[in-house]
Structures are given as structure tokens and as C-alpha cells.
Backbone atoms as SQL, in Angstrom:
CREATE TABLE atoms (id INTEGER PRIMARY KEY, chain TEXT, resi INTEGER, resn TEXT, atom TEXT, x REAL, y REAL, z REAL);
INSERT INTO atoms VALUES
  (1, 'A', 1, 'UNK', 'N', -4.088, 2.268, -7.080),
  (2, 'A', 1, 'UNK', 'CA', -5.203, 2.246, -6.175),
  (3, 'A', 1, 'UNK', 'C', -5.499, 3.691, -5.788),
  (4, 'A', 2, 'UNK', 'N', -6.548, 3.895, -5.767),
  (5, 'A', 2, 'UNK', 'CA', -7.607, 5.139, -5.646),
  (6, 'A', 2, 'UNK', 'C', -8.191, 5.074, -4.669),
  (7, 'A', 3, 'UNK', 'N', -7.986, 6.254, -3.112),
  (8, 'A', 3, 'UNK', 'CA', -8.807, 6.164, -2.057),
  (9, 'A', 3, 'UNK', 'C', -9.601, 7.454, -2.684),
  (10, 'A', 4, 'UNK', 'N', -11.175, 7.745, -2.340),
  (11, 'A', 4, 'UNK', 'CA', -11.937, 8.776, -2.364),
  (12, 'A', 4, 'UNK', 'C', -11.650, 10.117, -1.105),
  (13, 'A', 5, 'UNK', 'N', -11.678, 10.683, -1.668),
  (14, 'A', 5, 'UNK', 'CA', -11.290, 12.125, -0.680),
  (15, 'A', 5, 'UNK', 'C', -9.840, 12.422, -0.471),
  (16, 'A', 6, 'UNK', 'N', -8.771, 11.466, -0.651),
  (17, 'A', 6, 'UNK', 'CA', -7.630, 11.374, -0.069),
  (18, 'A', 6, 'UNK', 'C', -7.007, 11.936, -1.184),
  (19, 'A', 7, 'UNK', 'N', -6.137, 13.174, -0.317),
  (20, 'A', 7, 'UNK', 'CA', -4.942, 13.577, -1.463),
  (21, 'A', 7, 'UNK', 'C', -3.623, 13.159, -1.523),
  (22, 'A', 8, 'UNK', 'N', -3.330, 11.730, -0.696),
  (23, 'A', 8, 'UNK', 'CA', -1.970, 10.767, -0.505),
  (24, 'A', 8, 'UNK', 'C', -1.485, 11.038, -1.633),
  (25, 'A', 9, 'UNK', 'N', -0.530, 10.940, -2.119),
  (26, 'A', 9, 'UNK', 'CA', 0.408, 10.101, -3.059),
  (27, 'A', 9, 'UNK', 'C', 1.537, 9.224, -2.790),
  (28, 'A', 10, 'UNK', 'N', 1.021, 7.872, -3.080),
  (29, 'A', 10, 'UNK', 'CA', 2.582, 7.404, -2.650),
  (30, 'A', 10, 'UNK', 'C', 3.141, 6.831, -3.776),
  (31, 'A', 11, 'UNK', 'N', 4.167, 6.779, -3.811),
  (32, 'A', 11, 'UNK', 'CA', 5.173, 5.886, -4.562),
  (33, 'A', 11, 'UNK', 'C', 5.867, 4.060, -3.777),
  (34, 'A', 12, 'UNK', 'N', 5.610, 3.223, -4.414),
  (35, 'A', 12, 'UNK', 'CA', 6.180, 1.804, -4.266),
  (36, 'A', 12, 'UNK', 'C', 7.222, 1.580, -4.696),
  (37, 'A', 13, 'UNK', 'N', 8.426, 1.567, -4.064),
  (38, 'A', 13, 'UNK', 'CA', 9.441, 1.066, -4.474),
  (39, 'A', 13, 'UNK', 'C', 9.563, -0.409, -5.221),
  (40, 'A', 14, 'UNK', 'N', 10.655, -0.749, -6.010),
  (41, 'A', 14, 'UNK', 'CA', 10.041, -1.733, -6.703),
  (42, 'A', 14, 'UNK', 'C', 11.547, -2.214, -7.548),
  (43, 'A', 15, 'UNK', 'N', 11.637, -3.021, -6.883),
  (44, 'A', 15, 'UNK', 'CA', 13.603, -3.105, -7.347),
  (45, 'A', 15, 'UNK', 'C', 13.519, -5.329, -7.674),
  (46, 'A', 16, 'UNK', 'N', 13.993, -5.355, -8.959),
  (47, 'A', 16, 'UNK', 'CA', 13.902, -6.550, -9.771),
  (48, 'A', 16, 'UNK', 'C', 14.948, -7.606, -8.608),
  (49, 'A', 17, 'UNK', 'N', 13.692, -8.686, -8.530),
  (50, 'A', 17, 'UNK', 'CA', 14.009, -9.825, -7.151),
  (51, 'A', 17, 'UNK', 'C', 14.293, -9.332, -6.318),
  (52, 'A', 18, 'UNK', 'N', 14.005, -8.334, -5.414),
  (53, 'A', 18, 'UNK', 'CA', 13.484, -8.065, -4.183),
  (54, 'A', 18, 'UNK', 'C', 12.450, -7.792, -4.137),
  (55, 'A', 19, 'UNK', 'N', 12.013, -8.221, -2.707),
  (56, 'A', 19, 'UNK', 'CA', 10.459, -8.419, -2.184),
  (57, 'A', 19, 'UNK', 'C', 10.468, -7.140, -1.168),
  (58, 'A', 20, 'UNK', 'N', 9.610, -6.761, -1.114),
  (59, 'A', 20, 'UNK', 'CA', 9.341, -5.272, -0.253),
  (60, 'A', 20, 'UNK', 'C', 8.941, -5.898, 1.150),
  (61, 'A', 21, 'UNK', 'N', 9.920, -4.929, 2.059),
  (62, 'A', 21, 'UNK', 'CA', 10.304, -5.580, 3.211),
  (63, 'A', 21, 'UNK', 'C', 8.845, -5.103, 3.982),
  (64, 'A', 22, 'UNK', 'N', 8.313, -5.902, 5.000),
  (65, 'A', 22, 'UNK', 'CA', 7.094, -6.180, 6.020),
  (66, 'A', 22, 'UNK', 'C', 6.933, -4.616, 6.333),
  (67, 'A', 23, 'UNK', 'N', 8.008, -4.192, 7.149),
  (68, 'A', 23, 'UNK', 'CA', 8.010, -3.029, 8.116),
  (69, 'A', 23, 'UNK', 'C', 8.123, -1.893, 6.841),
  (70, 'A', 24, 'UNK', 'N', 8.054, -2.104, 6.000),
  (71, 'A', 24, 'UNK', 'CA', 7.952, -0.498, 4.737),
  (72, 'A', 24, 'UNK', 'C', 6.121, -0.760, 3.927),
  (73, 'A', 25, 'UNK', 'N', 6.325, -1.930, 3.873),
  (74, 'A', 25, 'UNK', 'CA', 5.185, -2.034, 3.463),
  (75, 'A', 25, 'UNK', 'C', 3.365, -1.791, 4.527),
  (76, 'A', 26, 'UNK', 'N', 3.716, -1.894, 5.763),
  (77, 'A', 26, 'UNK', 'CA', 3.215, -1.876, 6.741),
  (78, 'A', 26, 'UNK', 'C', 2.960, -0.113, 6.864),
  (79, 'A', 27, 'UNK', 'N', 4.477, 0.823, 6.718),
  (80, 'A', 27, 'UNK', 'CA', 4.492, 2.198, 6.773),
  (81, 'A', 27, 'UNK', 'C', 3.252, 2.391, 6.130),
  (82, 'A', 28, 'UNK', 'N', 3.429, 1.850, 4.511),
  (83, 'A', 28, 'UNK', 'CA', 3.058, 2.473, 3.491),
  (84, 'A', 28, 'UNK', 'C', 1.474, 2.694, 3.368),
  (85, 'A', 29, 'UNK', 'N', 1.148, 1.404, 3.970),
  (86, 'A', 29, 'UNK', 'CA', -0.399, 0.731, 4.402),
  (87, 'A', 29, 'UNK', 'C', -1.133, 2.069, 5.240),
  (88, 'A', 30, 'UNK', 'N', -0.191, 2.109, 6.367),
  (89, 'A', 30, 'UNK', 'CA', -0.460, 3.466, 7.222),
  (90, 'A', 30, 'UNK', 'C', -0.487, 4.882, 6.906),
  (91, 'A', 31, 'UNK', 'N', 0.404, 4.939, 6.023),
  (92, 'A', 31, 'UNK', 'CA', 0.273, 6.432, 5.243),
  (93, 'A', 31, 'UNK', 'C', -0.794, 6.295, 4.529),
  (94, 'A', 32, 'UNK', 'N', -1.404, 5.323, 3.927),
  (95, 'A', 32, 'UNK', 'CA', -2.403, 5.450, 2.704),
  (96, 'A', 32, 'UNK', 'C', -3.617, 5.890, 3.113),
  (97, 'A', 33, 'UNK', 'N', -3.588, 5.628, 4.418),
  (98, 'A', 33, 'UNK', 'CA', -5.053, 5.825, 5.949),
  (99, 'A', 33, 'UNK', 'C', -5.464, 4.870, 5.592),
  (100, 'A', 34, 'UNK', 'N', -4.653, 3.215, 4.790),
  (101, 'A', 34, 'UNK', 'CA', -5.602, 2.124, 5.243),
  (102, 'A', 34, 'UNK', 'C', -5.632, 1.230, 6.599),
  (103, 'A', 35, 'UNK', 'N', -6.669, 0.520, 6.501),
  (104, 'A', 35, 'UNK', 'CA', -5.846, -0.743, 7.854),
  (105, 'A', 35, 'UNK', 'C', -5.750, -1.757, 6.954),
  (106, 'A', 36, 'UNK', 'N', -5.242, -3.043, 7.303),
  (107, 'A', 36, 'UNK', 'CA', -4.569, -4.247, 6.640),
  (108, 'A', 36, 'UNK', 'C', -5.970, -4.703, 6.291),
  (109, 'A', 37, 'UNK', 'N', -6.877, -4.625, 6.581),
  (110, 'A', 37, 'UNK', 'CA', -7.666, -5.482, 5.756),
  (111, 'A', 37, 'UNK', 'C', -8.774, -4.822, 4.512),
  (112, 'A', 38, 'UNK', 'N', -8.703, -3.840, 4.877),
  (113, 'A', 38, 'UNK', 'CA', -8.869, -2.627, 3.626),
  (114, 'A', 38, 'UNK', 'C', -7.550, -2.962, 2.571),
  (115, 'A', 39, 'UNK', 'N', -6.416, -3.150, 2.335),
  (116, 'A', 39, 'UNK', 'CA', -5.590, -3.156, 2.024),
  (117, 'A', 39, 'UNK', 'C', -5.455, -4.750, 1.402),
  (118, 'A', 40, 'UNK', 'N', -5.621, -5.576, 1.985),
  (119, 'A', 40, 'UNK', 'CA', -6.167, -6.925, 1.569),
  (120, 'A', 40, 'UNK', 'C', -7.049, -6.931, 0.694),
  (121, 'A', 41, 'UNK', 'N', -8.394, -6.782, 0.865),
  (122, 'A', 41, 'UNK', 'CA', -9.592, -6.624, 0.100),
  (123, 'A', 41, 'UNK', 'C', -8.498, -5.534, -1.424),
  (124, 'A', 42, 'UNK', 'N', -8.334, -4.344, -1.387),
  (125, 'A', 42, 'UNK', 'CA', -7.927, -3.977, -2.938),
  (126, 'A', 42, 'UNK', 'C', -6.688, -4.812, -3.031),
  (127, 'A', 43, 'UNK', 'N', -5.986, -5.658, -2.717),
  (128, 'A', 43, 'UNK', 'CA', -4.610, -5.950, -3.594),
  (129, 'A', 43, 'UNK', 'C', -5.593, -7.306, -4.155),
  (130, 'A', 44, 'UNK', 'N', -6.527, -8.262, -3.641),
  (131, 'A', 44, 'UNK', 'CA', -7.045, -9.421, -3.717),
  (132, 'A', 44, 'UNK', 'C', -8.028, -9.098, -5.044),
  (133, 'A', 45, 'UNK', 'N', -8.595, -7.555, -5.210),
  (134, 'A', 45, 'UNK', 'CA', -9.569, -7.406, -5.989),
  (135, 'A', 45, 'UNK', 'C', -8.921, -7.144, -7.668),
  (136, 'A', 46, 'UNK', 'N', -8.343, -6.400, -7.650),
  (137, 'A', 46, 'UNK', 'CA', -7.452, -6.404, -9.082),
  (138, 'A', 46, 'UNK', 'C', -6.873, -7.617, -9.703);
């Protein structure tokens, strides 16, 4: 996922049968400068 103007980079951790815990994923949302429903809308659109 591609924000315009933003020079973020993040990395997703991503470890076989574990689910990425609420409170990291929530960080991650926040670092990206999204809010949850910006964040909704691109995971729903791909």
C-alpha cells in the first residue's frame, strides 16, 4: 500500500499461524498517518 506524499516505510511482521496482535497493528495504522477507516477501505479494496 501506497500513501501519496508520504515517505513512511513500514515493514509487517508476518510469522506462519500467528495473527498480528490488535495493539501492533493499531501502532502500525498510526504510523502510516492512517485512521481505521482509511485503513479499512485499502485492506477491503485489494
Amino acid at each position: 500500500m501506497v500513501k501519496e506524499g508520504s515517505d513512511v516505510h513500514l515493514s509487517i511482521p508476518v510469522h506462519k499461524g500467528k495473527d498480528l496482535g490488535i495493539g501492533l497493528l493499531k501502532k502500525l495504522i498510526a504510523k502510516a498517518e492512517l485512521d481505521k477507516d482509511e485503513y479499512i477501505n485499502n485492506f477491503y479494496s485489494k
